[in-house]
C-alpha atoms as an extended CHARMM CRD file, in Angstrom:
* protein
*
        81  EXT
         1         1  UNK       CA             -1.7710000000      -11.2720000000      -38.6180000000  PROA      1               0.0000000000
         2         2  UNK       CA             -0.0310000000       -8.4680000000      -36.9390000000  PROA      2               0.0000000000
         3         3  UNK       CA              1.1300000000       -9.3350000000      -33.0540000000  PROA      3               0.0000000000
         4         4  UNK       CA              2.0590000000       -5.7970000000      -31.1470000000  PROA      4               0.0000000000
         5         5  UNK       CA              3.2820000000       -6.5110000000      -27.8640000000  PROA      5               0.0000000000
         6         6  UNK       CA              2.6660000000       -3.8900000000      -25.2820000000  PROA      6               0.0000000000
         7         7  UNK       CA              5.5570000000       -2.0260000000      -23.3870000000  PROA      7               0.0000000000
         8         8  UNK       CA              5.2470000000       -0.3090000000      -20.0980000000  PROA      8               0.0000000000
         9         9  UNK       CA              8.1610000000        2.1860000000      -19.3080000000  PROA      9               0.0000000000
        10        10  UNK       CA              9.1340000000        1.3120000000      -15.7320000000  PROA      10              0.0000000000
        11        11  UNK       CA             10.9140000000        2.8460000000      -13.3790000000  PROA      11              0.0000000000
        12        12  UNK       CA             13.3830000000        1.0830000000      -10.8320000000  PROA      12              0.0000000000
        13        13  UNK       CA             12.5280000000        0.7640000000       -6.4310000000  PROA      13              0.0000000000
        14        14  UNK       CA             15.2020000000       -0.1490000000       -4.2700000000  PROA      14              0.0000000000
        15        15  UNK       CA             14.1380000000       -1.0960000000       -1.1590000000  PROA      15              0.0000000000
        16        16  UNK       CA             16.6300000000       -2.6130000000        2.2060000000  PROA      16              0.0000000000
        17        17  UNK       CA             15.2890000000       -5.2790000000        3.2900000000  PROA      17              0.0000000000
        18        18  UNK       CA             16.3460000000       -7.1400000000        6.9910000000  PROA      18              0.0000000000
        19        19  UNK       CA             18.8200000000       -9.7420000000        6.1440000000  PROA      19              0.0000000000
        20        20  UNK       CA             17.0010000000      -13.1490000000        7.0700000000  PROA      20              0.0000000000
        21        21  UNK       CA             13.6110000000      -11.9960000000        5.3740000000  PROA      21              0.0000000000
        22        22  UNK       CA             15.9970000000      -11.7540000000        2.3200000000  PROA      22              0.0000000000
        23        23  UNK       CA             17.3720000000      -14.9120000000        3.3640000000  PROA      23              0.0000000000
        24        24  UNK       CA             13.5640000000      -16.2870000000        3.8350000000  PROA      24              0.0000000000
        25        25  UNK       CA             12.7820000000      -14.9700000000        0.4480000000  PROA      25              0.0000000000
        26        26  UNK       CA             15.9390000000      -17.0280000000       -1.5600000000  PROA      26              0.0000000000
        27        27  UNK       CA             14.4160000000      -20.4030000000       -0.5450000000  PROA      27              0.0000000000
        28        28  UNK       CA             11.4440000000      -19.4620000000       -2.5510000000  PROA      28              0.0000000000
        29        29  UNK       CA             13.7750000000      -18.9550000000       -5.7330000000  PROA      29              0.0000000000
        30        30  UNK       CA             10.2180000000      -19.6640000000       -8.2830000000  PROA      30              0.0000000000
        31        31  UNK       CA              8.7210000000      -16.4250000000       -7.1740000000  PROA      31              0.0000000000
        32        32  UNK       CA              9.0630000000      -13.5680000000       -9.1590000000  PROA      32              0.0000000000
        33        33  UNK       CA              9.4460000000      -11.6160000000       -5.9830000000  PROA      33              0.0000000000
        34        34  UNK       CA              9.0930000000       -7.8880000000       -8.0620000000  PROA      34              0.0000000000
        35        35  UNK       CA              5.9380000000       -8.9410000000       -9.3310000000  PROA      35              0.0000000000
        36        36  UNK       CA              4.7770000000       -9.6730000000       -5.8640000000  PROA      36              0.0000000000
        37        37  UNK       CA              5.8060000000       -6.2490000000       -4.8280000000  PROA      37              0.0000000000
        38        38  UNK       CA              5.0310000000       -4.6070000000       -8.1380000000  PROA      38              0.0000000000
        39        39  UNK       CA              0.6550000000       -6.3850000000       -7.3700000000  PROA      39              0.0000000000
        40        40  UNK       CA              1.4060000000       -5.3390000000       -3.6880000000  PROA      40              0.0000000000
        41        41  UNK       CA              2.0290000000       -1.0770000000       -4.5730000000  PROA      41              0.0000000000
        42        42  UNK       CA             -0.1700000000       -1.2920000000       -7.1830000000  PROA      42              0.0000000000
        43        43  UNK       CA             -2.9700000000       -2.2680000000       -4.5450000000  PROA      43              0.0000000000
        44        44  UNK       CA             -1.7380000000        0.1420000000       -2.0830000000  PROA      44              0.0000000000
        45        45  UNK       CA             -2.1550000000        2.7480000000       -4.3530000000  PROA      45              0.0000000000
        46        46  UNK       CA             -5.3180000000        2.0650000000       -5.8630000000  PROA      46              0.0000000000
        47        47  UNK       CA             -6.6840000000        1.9520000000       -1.7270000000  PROA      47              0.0000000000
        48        48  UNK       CA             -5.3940000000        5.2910000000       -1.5400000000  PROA      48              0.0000000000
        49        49  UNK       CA             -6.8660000000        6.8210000000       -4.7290000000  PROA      49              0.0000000000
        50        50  UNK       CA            -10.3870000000        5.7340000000       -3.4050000000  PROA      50              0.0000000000
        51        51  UNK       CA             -9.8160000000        6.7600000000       -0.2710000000  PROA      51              0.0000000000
        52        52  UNK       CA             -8.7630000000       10.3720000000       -2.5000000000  PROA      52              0.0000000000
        53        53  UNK       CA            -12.2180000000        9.9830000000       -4.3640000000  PROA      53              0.0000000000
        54        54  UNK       CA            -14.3340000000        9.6470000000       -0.9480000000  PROA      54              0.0000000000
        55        55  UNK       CA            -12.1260000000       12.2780000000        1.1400000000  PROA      55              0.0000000000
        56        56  UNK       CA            -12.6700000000       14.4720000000       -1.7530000000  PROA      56              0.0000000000
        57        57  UNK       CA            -17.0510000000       14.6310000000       -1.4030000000  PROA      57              0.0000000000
        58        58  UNK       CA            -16.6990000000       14.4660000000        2.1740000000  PROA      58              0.0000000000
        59        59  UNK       CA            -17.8470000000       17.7650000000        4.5320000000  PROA      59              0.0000000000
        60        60  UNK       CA            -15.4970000000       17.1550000000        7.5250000000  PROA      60              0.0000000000
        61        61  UNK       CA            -12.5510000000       19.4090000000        8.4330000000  PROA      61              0.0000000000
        62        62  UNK       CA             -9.5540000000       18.4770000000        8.8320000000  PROA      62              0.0000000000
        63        63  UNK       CA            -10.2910000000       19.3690000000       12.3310000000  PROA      63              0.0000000000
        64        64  UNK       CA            -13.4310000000       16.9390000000       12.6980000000  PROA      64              0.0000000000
        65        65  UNK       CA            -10.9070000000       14.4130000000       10.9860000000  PROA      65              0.0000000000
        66        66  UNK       CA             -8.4450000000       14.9200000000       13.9950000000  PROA      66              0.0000000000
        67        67  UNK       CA            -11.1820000000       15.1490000000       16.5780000000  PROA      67              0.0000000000
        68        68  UNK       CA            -12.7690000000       11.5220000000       15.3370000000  PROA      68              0.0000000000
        69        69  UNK       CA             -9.0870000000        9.9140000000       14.9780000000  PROA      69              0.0000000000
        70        70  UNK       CA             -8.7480000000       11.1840000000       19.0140000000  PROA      70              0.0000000000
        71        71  UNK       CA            -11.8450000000       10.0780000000       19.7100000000  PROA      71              0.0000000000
        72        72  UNK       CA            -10.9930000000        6.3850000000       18.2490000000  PROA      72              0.0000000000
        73        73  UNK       CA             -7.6790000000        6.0600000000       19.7530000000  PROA      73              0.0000000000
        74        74  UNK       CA             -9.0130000000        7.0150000000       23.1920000000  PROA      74              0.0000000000
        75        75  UNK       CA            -11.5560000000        4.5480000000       23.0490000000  PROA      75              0.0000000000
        76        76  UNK       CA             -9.1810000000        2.0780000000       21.4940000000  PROA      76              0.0000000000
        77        77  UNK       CA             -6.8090000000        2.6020000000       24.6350000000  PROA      77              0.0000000000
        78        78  UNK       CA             -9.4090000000        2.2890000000       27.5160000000  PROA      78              0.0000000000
        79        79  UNK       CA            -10.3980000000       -0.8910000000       25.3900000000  PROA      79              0.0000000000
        80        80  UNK       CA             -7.4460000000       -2.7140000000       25.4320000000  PROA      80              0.0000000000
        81        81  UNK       CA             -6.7700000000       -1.6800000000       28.9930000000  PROA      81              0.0000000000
């Protein structure tokens, strides 16, 4: 029986965090807190690449893109007002 186990090359984040999240974080020593953040991008990231795939068949301009994202935020602000 022949086991191959699977390497990926990874490459290193650094990220600042504010000190009492970090502080937050330590009493929670059993989480593998780069995994978290590893799932978290990885998530992020595959959002964004469908949000590629569907920008990429859509007709709109960037200029009907700004015009809509106006349009929202306008409405949005007389909403909450």
């Amino acid at each position: 029986m022949c086991n191959h186990v699977r390497t990926h090359k990874m490459g290193n984040v650094t990220l600042a965090l504010p000190d009492d999240l970090q502080e937050r974080m330590k009493r929670h020593s059993e989480i593998r807190w780069s995994e978290v953040v590893r799932k978290s991008i990885a998530q992020k990231v595959e959002m964004l690449e469908v949000m590629d795939r569907i920008a990429a068949k859509s007709k709109l301009t960037q200029k009907d893109v700004d015009e809509i994202s106006r349009k929202i935020k306008k409405e949005t602000l007389e909403a909450l007002h």
